[in-house]
VEXMIRO-786426 format. One record per residue (C-alpha): y, z, x. Coordinates in pm, whole numbers, plus 50000, padded with zeros to 5 digits. Each point is the difference from the previous one (the first is absolute). Example, Ala and Ser with C-alpha at 12.3 -4.5 7.8 and 13.67 -1.06 7.14 Angstrom:
<rs>
495505078051230 503444993450137 
</rs>
This chain:
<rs>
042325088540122 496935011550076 500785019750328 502875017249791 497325022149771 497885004750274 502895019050175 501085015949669 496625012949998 499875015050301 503185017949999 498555012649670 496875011950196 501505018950297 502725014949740 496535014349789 498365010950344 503175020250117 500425017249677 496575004949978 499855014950348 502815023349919 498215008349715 496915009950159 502275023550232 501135021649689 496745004949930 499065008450339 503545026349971 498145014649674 503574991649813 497784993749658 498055030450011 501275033649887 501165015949713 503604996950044 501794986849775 502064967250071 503495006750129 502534976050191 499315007950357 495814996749933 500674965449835 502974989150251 497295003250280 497234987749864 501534967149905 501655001950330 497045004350189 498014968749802 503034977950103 500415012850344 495884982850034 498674996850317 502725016250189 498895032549865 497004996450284 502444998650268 502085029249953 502264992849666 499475027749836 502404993049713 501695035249777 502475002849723 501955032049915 501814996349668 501455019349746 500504992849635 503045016749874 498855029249754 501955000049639 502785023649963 499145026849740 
</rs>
C-alpha cells in the first residue's frame, strides 16, 4: 500500500513542477506586468501558457484570440 502513495506523490510532484515551469515562462513573457486591464484573450493565454509548462521552451508558444459578445444597447 505503501508503493501506491509513493507514486501518488510523485505524480503530484511532476504535476507541481510542470505548472510551476509554465509558470515561470509567463513571467519570463512579462504577461503580469502592465497596466492593462484584464480582458479574455490576456487571461486565455496566460493560463494557457502555465498549462502548456515545459513545452513552452521548445517552441509552444501558446495564443488565444477571443471575443466576448458586447450587450446590445
Amino acid at each position: 500500500m505503501a508503493s501506491r502513495s509513493r507514486g501518488g506523490s510523485v505524480v503530484v510532484i511532476l504535476v507541481v513542477l510542470w505548472l510551476l515551469i509554465g509558470l515561470l515562462a509567463a513571467f519570463q513573457r512579462n504577461y503580469f506586468g502592465g497596466n492593462d486591464k484584464p480582458s479574455c484573450t490576456k487571461v486565455s493565454n496566460i493560463v494557457l501558457t502555465i498549462v502548456a509548462g515545459p513545452l513552452n521552451y521548445v517552441g509552444v508558444n501558446p495564443k488565444v484570440t477571443c471575443q466576448v459578445p458586447q450587450p446590445s444597447k
